[in-house]
N, C-alpha and C positions, 0 to 999 in steps of 0.2 A: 504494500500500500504506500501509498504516497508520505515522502517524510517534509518535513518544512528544511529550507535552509535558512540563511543569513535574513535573505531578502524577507520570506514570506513572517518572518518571527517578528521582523523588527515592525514589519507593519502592524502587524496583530497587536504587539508592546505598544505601540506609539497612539492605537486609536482605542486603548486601554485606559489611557493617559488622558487623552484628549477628553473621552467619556465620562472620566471624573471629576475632571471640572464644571463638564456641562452637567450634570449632576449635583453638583458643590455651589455651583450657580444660581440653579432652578430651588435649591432647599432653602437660599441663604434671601431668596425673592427678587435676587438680580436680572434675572429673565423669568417671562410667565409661561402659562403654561402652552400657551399659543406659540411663541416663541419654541419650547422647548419641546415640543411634539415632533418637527420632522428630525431633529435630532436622538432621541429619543428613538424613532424609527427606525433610525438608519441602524440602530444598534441590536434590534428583534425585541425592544421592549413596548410590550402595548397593554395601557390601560384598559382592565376589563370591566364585568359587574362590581366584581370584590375588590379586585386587589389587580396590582401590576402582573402580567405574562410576560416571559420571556421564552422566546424560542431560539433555538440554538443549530446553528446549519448541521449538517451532516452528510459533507456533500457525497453524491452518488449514494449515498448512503451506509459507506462504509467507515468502520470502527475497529477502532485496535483494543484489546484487555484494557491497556492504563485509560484509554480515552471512556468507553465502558464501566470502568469502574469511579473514572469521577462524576460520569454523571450521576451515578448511585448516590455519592458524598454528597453534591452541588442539591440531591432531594433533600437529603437528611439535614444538612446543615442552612438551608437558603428555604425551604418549601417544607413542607409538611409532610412529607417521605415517601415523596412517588413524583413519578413524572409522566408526561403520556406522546407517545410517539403519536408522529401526524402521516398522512399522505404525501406528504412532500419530504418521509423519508427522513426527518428532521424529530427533535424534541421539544416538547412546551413543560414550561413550567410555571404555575397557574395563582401562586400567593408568595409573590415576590416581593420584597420592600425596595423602595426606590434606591435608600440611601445605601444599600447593599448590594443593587444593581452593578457596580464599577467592581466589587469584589467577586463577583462571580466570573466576570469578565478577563478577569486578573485568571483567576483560578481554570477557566476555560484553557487561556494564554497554555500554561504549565504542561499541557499535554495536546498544544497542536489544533486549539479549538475557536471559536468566535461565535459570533453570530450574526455577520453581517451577509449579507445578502438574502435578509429573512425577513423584510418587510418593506414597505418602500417599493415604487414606480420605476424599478428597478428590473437587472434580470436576476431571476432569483435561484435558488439553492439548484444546480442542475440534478437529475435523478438518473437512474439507470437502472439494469435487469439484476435485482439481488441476486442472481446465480453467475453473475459475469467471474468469467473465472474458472468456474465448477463445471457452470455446461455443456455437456456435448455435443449440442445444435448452435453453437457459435460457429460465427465465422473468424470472431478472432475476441479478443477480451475488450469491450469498451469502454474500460474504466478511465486507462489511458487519456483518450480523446474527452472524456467527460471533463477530465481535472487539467485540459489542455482549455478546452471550455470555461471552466472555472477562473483559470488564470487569467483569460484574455477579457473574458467580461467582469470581474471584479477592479471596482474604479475606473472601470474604462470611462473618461469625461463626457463621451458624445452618448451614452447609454445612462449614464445617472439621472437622468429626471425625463423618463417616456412616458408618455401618454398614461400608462398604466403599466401595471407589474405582466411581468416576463416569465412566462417559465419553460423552460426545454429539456428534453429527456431523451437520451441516446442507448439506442439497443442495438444485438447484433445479431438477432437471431429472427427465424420470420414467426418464430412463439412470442408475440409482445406480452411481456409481464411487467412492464413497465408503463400502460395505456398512453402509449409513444403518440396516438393521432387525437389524444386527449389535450395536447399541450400545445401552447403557442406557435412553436415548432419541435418538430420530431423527427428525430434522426435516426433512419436504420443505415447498420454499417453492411454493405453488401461485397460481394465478391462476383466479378464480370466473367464473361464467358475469356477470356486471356487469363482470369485470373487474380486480376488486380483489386486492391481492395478502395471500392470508395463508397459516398454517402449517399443516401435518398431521402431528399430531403420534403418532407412533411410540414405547410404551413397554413396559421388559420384555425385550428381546431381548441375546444375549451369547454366548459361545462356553466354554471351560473346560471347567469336570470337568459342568457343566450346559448342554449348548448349546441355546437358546431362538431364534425368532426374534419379535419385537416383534409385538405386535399393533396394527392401528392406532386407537388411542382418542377421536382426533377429529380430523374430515378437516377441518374449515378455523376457523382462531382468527386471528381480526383481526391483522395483524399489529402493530400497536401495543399488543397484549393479550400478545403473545409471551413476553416475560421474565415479566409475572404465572402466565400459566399455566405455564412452567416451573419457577418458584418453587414454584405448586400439586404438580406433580408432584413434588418433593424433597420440600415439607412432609409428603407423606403420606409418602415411602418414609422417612424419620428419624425420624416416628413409629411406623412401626409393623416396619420392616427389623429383625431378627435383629443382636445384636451377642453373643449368646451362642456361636452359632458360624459360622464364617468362611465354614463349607460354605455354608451357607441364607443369607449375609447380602446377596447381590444383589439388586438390586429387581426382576430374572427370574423370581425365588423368589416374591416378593411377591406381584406381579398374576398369576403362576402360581396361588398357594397363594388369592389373593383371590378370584380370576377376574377376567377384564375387568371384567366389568361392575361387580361391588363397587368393584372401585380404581375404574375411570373415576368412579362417581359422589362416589366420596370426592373426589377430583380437582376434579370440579364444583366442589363445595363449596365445597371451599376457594377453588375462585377467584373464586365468587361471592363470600366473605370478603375475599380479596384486593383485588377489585375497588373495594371501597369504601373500601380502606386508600390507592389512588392510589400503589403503587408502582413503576409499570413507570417507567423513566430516560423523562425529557422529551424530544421531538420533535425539539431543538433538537439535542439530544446526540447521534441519531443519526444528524442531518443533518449535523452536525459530520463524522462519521465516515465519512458516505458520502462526502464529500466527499474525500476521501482516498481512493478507491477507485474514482477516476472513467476512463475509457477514457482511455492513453496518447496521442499525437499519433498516428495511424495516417497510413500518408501513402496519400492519395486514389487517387492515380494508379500505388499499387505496380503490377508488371508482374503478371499471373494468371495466370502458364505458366509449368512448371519443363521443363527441358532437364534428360530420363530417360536418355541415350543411354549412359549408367554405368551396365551391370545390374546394378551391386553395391550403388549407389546406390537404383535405380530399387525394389529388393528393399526396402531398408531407410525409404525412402520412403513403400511399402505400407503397411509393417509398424508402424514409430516414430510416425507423422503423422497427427494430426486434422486435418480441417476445420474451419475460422477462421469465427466470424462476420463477418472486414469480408474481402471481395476482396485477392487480394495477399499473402496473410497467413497464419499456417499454425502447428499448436504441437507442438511438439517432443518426445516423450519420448528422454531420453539412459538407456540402459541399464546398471545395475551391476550384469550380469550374464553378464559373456563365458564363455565354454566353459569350464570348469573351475573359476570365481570363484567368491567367498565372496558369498552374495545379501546384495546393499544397501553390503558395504561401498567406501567412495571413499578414496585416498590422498589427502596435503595437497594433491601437486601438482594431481592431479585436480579437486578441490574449487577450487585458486585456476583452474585451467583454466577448469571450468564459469560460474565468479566472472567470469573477464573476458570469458567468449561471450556471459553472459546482460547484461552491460554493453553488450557491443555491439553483440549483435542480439535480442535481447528488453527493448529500455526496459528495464532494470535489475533484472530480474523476474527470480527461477526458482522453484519450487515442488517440493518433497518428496511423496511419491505414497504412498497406503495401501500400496503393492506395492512399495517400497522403489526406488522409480528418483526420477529428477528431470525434470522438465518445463520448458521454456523455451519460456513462451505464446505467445507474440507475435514470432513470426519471418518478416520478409520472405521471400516464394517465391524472392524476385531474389537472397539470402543461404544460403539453403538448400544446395547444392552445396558453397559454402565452408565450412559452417558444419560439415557431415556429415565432410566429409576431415579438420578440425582434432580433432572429436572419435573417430574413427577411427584416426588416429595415436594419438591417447592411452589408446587401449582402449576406447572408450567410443561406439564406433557399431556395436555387435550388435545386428542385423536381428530382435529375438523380443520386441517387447512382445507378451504375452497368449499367447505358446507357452511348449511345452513346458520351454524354456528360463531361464524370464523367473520362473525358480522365488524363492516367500517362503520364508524359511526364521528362524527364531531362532536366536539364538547357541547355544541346547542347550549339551551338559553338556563343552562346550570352555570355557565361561565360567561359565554360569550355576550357584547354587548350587539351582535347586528344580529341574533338571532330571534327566531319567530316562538319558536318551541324546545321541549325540552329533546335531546336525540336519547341521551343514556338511558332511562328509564325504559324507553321503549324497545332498546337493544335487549338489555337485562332482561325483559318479559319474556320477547320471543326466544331468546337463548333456553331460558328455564320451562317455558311452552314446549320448545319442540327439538329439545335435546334427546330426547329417547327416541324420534323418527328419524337421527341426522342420518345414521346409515342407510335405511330403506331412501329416503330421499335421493342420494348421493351429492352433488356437485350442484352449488346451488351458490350465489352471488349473493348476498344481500348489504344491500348500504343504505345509510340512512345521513339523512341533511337536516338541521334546523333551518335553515332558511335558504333562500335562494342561490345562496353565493355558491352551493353544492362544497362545501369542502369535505362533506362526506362521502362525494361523489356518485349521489343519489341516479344520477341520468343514465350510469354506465351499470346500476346495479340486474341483475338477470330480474331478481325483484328491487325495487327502490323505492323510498319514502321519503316524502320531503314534506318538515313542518311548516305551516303556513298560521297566521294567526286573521282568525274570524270572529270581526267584532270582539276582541279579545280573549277568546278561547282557542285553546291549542288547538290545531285539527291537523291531518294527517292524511297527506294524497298517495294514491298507492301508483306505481308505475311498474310496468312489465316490459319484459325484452331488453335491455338494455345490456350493453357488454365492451369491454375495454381492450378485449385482446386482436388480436389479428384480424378479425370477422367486427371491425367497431360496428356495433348499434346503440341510439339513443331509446332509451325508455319511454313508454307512452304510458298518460294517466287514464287509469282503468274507468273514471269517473269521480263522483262527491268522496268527498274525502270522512276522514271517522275520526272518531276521541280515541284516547288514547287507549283503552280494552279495546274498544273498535278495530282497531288499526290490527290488533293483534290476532283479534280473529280474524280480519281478513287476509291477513297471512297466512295463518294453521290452513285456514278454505281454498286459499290459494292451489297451498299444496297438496291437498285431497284434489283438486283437480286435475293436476300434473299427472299424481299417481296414477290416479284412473283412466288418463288417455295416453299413458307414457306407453310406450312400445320400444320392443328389444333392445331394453336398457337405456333411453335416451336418457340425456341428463336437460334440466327444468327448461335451460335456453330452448333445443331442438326440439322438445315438445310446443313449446308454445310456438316458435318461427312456424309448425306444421299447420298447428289445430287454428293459431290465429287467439284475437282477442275475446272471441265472443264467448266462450264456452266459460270463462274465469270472471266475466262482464254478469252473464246470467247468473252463473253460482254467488257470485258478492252481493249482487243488485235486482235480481228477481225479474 
């Protein structure tokens, strides 16, 4: 994984520094609070219901033990003992004290961490495939390119104050587990019929009060051309992107209102301008980089046969565990999502927990997942057994990645101040409803949003919920179809939405429908793509 050097420390020390006075400032009344809000921003701290939020990058979403284990501390000591991973692969932490704000930031510093590019008009935290690295359907690891990304868009001058926030996510594989045509732009890393590896680039696409899915504007850009043509892409959306209003200011909007074609040629353009300006980072730089990002020792001779004779295990095995590209070897999803949990969040202890497994049986590695769980790539088969009981014991081996269970959810209006409704309550219901069908069910998506803005990514859910507030009562629209991986679909609302028990039985009803029309195993999406809306429209609505 990527290490900081000279350069990337002293910047993190210095806007450590800087945040403390603007801090030391705003306590002592010297600036207000109007004043002290885009600053504030810029640093991932935002005023909630209760108390101050801080969110903490994590870029592509990868973490080492030490970094892992301070988040643990940063709960225990700053927050109330828990933290909660978000969709953007990032951490929040939800009852912050202002004046303790700069010490956190300090204590981030220490192990390689920040929080800038985590709120703010800005391009923000880039994300990638938690399995980059591990998978056998890559065409190469793009972690690399992510944090080449990273580099070139943090403080870049002509990108710090766009229309609206930015966010981009690069995968390598044609499995999106990263909802690559969900984001501003989306990057698949591809490989040409020569051979050669370049990008396809994905722009336009996003969820909220406008849900879009990206179109794709050019299927392969040399990869050494990558950051210019991404440059092309932002240059046009800051020209021409809406800052009159917030609704229309996405670049969704843009090459919507442009049309493909207008923006892609504008695109051209520019990169053909680009091109001659020689700006994409030298060769050297990114070999630098790669080079940090090289396969761990795998050992040759791991054993390639797990001992199932646990069907507790054997379950969970199914369910948790990808296939390893080297023999022996196997990657992990750890679940925060047990029967009746809060989705995504981890205690401290939990977190140093994860912190010394991924030390000692993943090379040092663990990864933050769009779906709010954590991954530990790189796990001997000959470890696995041991590895499943430690995190079992500690809450943390439920058997439901990608079921019913294994529910996204945003903090909604328990925290958040733009929110309509509450999300957790409603998660925890149906968790503890329809945890004993997760297996008969099998694979099943479900997200839930309190309001509009979807950062629970309600639009992409196979089922989706999004709270809305009715004359001020919580209510609750139910959406079907929706999906984020390679096949994107937008969710469609079934009709009137329900209270909060409501909502839950029309879930459980849902899936008695699924059941009952499913054939030779499909899973909840391919049932309903066949049978259509109407059959789960009559069963909710009569």
């Amino acid at each position: 994984m990527y290490k900081y050097d000279s350069y990337d420390q002293a910047m993190v020390d210095t806007r450590v520094e800087e945040f403390r006075d603007q801090v030391k400032r705003r306590l002592e009344g010297h600036i207000t609070e109007d004043q002290f809000k885009p600053l504030r921003l810029m640093n991932g701290l935002y005023l909630q219901l209760h108390a101050y939020m801080l969110r903490v990058a994590v870029p592509y979403g990868t973490l080492s033990s030490a970094q892992m284990r301070m988040l643990g501390d940063i709960a225990d000591k700053y927050d109330r003992g828990y933290g909660h991973f978000t969709t953007r692969q990032n951490i929040q932490y939800n009852w912050i004290k202002l004046e303790e704000a700069p010490d956190i930031l300090a204590d981030l510093a220490k192990v390689e961490m920040h929080a800038i590019q985590t709120s703010g008009n800005c391009i923000r935290n880039t994300t990638s495939d938690q399995y980059a690295g591990a998978a056998a359907d890559e065409v190469i690891d793009p972690r690399p390119y992510a944090e080449l990304i990273r580099q070139w868009s943090t403080f870049h001058p002509e990108f710090s104050f766009l229309p609206r926030k930015f966010k981009m996510a690069v995968i390598a594989s044609d499995t999106d587990r990263a909802a690559m045509r969900l984001h501003d732009i989306g990057i698949q890393l591809v490989r040409n019929e020569m051979g050669e590896i370049g990008a396809a680039f994905y722009v336009g696409g996003g969820m909220g009060r406008t849900p879009m899915i990206a179109p794709l504007i050019n299927p392969f850009v040399p990869i050494d051309q990558m950051i210019t043509y991404s440059e092309a892409c932002l240059r046009v959306y800051n020209r021409y992107g809406r800052r009159d209003n917030k609704y229309k200011a996405r670049i969704k909007i843009l090459v919507h209102e442009l049309g493909k074609e207008d923006y892609t040629a504008q695109v051209e353009a520019e990169f053909l301008h680009l091109l001659s300006q020689n700006i994409e980072p030298p060769l050297d730089e990114l070999s630098r980089i790669k080079a940090q990002f090289v396969d761990p020792p795998f050992d040759a001779a791991a054993p390639d046969t797990i001992d199932r004779s646990d069907p507790d295990f054997a379950l969970w095995n199914d369910t948790n565990c990808l296939p390893h590209k080297k023999p022996g070897y196997i990657a992990v999803t750890i679940s925060l999502k047990p029967v009746g949990g809060i989705p995504g969040d981890a205690s401290a202890d939990q977190m140093r927990l994860m912190a010394d497994l991924a030390r000692e049986y993943s090379f040092d590695e663990c990864r933050v997942t769009h779906a709010q769980n954590i991954v530990l790539p790189h796990v001997r088969k000959a470890d696995l057994y041991t590895l499943w009981q430690q995190l079992d014991t500690a809450g943390l081996g439920t058997a439901n990645l990608d079921r019913i269970g294994d529910i996204i959810a945003c903090p909604g209006l328990d925290y958040c101040s733009l929110a309509n409704a509450r999300s957790i309550p409603v998660a925890q219901k149906i968790s503890e409803r329809l945890s004993d069908k997760s297996a008969a069910i099998g694979e099943l998506k479900l997200k839930i949003s309190g309001c509009i803005n979807a950062c629970g990514h309600h639009h992409a859910g196979h089922i989706g919920i999004l709270g809305v507030d009715r004359k001020g009562v919580e209510n609750y629209q139910l959406l079907l179809g929706g999906c984020e991986g390679a096949d994107t679909s937008l969710g469609q609302i079934t009709g009137p939405g329900f209270d909060e028990d409501g909502i839950v039985d029309a879930v459980e009803k849902t899936t008695e429908v699924y059941l009952a029309a499913r054939q030779d195993g499909e899973r909840f999406l391919d049932t309903y793509r066949r049978v259509g809306m109407a059959p789960f429209k009559e069963a909710l609505y009569g």
